[in-house]
C-alpha positions as semicolon CSV with decimal commas, in nm:
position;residue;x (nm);y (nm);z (nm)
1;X;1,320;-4,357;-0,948
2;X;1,123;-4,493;-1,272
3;X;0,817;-4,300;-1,347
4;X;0,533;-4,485;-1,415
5;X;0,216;-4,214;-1,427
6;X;0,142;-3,901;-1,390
7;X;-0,197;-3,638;-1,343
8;X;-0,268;-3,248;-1,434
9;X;-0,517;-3,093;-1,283
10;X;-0,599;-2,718;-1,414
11;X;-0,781;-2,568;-1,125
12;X;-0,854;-2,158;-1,029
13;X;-0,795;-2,055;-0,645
14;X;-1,047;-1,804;-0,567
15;X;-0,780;-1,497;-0,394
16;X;-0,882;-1,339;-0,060
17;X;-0,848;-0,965;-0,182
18;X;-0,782;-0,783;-0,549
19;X;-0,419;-0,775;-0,594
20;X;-0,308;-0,511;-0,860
21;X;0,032;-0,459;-1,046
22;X;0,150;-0,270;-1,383
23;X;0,011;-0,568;-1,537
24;X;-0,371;-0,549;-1,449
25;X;-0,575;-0,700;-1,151
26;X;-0,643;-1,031;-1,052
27;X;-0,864;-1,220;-0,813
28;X;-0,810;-1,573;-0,930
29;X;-0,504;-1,780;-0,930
30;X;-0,545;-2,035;-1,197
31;X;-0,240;-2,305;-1,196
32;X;-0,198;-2,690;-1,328
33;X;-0,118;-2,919;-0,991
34;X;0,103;-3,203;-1,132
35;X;0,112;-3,495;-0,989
36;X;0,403;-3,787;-1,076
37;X;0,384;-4,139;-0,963
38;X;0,596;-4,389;-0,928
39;X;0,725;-4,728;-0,669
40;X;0,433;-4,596;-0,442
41;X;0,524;-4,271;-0,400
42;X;0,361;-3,916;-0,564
43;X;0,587;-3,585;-0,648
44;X;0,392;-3,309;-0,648
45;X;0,471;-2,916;-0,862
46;X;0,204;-2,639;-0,961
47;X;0,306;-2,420;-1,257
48;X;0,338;-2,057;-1,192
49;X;0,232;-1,871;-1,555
50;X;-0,161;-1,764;-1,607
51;X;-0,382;-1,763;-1,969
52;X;-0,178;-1,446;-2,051
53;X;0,190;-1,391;-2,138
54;X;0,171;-1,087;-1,954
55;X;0,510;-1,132;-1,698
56;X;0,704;-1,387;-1,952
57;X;0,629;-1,551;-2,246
58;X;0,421;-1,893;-2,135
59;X;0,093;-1,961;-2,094
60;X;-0,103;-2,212;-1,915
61;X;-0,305;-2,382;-2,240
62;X;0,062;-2,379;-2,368
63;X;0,209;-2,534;-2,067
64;X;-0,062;-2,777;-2,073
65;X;-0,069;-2,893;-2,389
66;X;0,329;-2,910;-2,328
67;X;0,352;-3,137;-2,042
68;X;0,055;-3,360;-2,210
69;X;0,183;-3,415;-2,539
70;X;0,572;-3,404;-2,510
71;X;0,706;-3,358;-2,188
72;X;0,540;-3,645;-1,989
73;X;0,589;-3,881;-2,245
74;X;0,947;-3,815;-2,279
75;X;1,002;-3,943;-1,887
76;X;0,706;-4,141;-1,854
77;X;0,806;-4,547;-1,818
78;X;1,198;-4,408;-1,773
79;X;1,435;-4,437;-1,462
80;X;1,606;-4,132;-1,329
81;X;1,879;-4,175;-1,094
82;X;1,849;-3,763;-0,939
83;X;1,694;-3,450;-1,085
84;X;1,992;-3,361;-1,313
85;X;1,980;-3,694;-1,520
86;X;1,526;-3,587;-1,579
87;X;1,671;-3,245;-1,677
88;X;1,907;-3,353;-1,921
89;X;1,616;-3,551;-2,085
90;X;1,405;-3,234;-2,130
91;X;1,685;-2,973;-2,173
92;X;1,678;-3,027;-2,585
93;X;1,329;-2,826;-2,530
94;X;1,415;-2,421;-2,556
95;X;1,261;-2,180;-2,342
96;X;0,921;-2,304;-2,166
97;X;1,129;-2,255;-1,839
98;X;0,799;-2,263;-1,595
99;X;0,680;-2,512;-1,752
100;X;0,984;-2,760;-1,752
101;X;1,009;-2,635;-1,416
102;X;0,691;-2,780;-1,282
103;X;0,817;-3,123;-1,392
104;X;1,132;-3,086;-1,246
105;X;1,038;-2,980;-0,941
106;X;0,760;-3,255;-0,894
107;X;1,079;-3,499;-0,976
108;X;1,260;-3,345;-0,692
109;X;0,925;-3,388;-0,473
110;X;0,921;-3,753;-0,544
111;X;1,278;-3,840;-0,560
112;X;1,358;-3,724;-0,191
113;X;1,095;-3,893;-0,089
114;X;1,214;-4,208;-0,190
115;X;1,511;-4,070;0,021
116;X;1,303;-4,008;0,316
117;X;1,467;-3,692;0,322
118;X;1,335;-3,335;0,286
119;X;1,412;-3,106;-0,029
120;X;1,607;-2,851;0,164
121;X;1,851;-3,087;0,339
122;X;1,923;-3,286;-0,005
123;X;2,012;-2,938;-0,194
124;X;2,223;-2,796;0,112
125;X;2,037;-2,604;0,272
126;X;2,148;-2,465;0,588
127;X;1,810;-2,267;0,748
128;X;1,526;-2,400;0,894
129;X;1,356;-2,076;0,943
130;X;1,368;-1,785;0,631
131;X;1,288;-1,396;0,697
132;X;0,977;-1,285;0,493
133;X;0,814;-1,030;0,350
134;X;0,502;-0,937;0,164
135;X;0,379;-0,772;-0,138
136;X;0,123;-0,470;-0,122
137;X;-0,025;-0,417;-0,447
138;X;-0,092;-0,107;-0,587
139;X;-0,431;0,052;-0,342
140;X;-0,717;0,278;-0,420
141;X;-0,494;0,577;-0,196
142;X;-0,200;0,670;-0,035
143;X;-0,367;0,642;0,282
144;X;-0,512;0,261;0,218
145;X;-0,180;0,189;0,149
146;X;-0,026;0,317;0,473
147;X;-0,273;0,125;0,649
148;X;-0,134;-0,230;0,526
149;X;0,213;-0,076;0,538
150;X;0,151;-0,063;0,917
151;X;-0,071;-0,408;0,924
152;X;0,232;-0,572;0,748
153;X;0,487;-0,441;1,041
154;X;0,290;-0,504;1,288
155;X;0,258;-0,899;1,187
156;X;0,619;-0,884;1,206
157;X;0,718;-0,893;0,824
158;X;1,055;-0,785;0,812
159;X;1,039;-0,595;0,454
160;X;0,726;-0,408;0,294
161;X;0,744;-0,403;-0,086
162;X;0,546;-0,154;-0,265
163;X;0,423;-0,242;-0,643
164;X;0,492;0,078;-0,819
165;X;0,375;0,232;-1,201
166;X;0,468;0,537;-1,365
167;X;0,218;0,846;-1,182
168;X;0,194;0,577;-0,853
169;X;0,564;0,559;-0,730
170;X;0,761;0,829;-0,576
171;X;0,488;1,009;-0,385
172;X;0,370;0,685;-0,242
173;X;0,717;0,581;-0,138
174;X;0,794;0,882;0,002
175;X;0,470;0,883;0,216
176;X;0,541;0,546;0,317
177;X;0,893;0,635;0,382
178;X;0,791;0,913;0,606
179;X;0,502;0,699;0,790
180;X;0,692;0,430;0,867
181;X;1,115;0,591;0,884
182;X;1,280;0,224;1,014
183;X;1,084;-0,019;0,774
184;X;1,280;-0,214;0,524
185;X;1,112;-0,055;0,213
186;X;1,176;-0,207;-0,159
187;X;0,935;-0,134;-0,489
188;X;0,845;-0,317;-0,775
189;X;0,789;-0,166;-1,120
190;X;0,723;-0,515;-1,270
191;X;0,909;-0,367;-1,592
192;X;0,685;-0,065;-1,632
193;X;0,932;0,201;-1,690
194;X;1,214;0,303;-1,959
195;X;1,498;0,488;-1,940
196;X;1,328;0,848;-2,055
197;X;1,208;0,766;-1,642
198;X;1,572;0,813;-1,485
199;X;1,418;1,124;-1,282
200;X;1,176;0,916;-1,147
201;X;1,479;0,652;-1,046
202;X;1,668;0,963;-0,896
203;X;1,433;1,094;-0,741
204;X;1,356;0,732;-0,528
205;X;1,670;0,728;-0,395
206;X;1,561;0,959;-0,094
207;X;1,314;0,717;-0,013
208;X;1,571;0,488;0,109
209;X;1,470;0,156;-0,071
210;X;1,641;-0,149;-0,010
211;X;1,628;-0,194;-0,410
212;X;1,389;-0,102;-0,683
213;X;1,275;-0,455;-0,860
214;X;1,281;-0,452;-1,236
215;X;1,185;-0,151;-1,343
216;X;1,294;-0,145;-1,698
217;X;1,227;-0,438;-1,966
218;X;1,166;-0,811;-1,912
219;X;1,421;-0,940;-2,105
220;X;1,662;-0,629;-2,064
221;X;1,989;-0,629;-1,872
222;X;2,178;-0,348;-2,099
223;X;1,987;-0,049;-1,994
224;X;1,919;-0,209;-1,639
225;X;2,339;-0,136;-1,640
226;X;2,283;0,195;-1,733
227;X;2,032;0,287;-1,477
228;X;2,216;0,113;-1,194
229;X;2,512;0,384;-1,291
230;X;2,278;0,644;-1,248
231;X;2,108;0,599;-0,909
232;X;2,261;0,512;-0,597
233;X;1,945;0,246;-0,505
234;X;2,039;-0,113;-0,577
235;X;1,817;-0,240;-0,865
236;X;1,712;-0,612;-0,828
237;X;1,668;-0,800;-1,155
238;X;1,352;-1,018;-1,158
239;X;1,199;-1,075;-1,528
240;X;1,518;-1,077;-1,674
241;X;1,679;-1,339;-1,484
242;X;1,590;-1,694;-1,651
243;X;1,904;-1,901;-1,636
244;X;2,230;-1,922;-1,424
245;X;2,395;-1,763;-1,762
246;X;2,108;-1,464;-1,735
247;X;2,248;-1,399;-1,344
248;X;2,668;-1,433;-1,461
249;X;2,606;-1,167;-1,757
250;X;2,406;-0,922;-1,541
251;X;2,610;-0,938;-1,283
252;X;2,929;-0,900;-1,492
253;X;2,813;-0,577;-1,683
254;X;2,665;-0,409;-1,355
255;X;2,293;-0,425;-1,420
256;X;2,181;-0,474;-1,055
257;X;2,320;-0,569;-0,676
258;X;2,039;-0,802;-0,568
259;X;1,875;-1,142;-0,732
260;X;1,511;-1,175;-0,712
261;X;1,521;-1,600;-0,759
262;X;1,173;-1,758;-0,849
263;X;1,241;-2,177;-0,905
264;X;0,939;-2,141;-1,139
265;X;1,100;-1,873;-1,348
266;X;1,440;-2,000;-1,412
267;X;1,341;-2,395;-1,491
268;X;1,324;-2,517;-1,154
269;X;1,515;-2,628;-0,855
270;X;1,869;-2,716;-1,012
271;X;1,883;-2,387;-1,205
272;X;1,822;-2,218;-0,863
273;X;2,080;-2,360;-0,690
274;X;2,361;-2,270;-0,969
275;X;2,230;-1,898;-0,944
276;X;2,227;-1,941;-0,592
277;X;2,623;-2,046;-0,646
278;X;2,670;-1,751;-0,882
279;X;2,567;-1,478;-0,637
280;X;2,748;-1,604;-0,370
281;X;3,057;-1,589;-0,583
282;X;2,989;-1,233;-0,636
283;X;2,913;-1,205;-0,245
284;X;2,578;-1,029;-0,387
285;X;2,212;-1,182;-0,220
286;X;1,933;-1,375;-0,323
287;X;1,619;-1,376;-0,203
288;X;1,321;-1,561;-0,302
289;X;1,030;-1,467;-0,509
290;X;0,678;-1,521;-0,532
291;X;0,426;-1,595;-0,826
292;X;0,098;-1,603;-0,579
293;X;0,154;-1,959;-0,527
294;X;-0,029;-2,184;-0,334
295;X;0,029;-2,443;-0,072
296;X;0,263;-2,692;-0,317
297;X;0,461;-2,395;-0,508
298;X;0,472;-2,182;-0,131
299;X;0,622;-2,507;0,017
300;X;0,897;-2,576;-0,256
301;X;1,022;-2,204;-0,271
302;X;1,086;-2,221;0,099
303;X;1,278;-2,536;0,089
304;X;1,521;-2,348;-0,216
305;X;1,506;-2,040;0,030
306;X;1,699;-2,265;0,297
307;X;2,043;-2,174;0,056
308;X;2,315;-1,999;0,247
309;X;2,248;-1,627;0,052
310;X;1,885;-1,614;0,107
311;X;1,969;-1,330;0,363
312;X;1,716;-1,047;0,249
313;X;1,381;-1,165;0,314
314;X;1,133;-1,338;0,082
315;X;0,753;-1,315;-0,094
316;X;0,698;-1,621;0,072
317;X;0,467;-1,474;0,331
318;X;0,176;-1,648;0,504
319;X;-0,040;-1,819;0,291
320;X;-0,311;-1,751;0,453
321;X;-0,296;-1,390;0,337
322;X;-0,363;-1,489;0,000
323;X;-0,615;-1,793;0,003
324;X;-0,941;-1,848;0,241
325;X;-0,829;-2,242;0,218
326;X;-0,530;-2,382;0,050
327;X;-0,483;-2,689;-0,165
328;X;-0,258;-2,835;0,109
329;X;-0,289;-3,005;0,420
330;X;-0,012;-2,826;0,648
331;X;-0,003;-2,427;0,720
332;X;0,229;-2,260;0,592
333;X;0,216;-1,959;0,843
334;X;0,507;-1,760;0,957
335;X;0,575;-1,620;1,294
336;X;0,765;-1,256;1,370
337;X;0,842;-1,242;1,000
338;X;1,032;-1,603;1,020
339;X;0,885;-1,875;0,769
340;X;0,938;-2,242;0,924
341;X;1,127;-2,493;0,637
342;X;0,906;-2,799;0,626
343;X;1,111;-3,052;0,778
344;X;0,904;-3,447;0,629
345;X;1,036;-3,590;0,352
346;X;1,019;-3,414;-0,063
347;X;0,788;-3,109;-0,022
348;X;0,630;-3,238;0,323
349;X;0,318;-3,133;0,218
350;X;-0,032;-3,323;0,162
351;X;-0,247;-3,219;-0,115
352;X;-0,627;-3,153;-0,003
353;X;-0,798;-3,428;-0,293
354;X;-1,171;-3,296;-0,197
355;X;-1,110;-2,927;-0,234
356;X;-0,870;-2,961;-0,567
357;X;-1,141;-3,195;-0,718
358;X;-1,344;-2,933;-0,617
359;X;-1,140;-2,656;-0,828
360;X;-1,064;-2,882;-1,117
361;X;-1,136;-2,676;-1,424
362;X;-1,004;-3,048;-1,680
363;X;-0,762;-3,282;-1,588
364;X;-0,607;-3,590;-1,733
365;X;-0,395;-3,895;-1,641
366;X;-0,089;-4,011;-1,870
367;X;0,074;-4,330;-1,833
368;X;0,399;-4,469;-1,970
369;X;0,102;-4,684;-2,232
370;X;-0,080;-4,416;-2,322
371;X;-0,375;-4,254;-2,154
């Protein structure tokens, strides 16, 4: 597959409600769409980071002027036989996981299209429907919160995860716990806590949780060990998983039970297959993540969700919870808690041109001769 061109778009999604974690508020997605051509075809990736380094280290001016000035000309004009020979041109790059990501991801797009087959079925996958979940940030109340609890359950969503900070966590999970006694209940602390909060940990664990995601620091898996000794709640590592070596060394020193994989996070599609393989080894799950993507980022985590240990279910919930339109053709809507795989060739999505144009903050086009 020789690529000859290739587009970034840097657009802002306007969201449908004000979703709140430990790291602030937002109300605007803001993500690059890249677009790679090549023999006739398009592959198509969004990046996942914002301006601010607030959940890792990139940024989106940083990603940008990554992919403009080094990354696309690396590939552009070159002919990759599969994903893992466009990785190993780009692996010489350190860190900037999301942002490599993106490109490999759009490769993957592109490449099974030129297969006519979909993602899922070229990486193995072996479901055509996923179980999903969604995300309640952190509400005005107790009650508010209850309310969506009970929205969320009846839509069928087969797990309810709570965002959690220190002062909003065990009194709201408790409540919720008590509302709602058979829900499939899990919490995120989006690294907001240290271990001086063990108390709080212990005193979770009669709430019943599934797991407690990443409570202690990003880029921590010793103390993550030491809490997971402590409490009898599963902790799921999120942050702190970046590579398939990041999953073999927590999972070797004890510092969680459960896998929170988001492609974007750990460099793309390859990387989350080999921690898919890793987990499995340690018959431990997986389950996929979510970065409030839209339509092109939704579609490609459901494809990587189609893996054999994707048994707890996902943040890849209806997108039509999140955006009033998305920047994609087909729905991606699921039914009784069950998210459909798309089944068309790459992605099987079609990008909305009007409405992206529409968003489109800059943009530019790089070809293998220059711009």
């Amino acid at each position: 597959m020789k690529i000859e061109a290739a587009e970034l778009r840097l657009i802002s999604l306007p969201l449908k409600f004000r979703f709140e974690t430990s790291f602030g508020v937002q109300t605007m997605r803001h993500l690059i769409v890249v677009t790679l051509y090549g023999e006739g075809l398009e592959g198509y990736a969004e990046t996942v980071m914002e301006y601010t380094p607030h959940y890792r280290e990139e940024t989106l001016p940083g990603a940008w002027a990554l992919l403009e000035e080094l990354l696309l000309p690396k590939i552009l004009g070159r002919d990759f036989a599969n994903p893992e020979q466009l990785w190993a041109e780009i692996a010489g790059f350190r860190g900037n996981k999301m942002t490599r990501a993106a490109l490999e991801m759009a490769f993957w797009d592109i490449w099974c299209k030129s297969l006519s087959q979909p993602i899922w079925k070229v990486l193995g996958g072996v479901h055509t429907e996923i179980p999903v979940g969604i995300s309640l940030g952190i509400e005005p109340s107790i009650e508010a919160t209850l309310e969506k609890v009970g929205r969320g359950l009846a839509d069928g969503y087969k797990r309810i995860k709570l965002k959690i900070k220190p002062g909003w966590d065990v009194k709201l999970a408790l409540a919720v716990r008590e509302a709602y006694p058979e829900a499939n209940l899990t919490v995120d602390a989006n690294s907001a806590y240290s271990l001086n909060h063990i108390s709080t940990f212990k005193a979770l664990d009669a709430a019943g949780l599934d797991y407690i995601e990443q409570p202690l620091a990003f880029d921590d898996i010793v103390d993550h060990a030491r809490l997971q000794a402590a409490i009898s709640t599963s902790i799921c590592l999120d942050e702190s998983i970046t590579s398939p070596e990041d999953t073999r060394k927590a999972l070797e020193i004890g510092a969680g039970r459960v896998i929170n994989l988001k492609p974007g996070r750990v460099g793309g599609i390859l990387a989350s297959r080999k921690i898919h393989d890793i987990t499995q080894s340690y018959g431990l799950p997986v389950w996929m993540g979510g970065m409030l993507e839209a339509g092109i980022g939704r579609a490609a985590n459901i494809h990587v969700a189609s893996l054999p240990m994707f048994i707890k279910p996902g943040d890849t919930s209806s997108a039509s919870r999140y955006w009033n339109e998305d920047i994609i053709e087909e729905p991606l809507e699921s039914t009784g808690g069950m998210m459909p795989v798309p089944q068309k060739p790459g992605l099987g999505v079609t990008l909305k041109r009007d409405f992206i144009q529409s968003l489109t903050e800059k943009s530019a086009y790089v070809s293998a001769g220059g711009q």
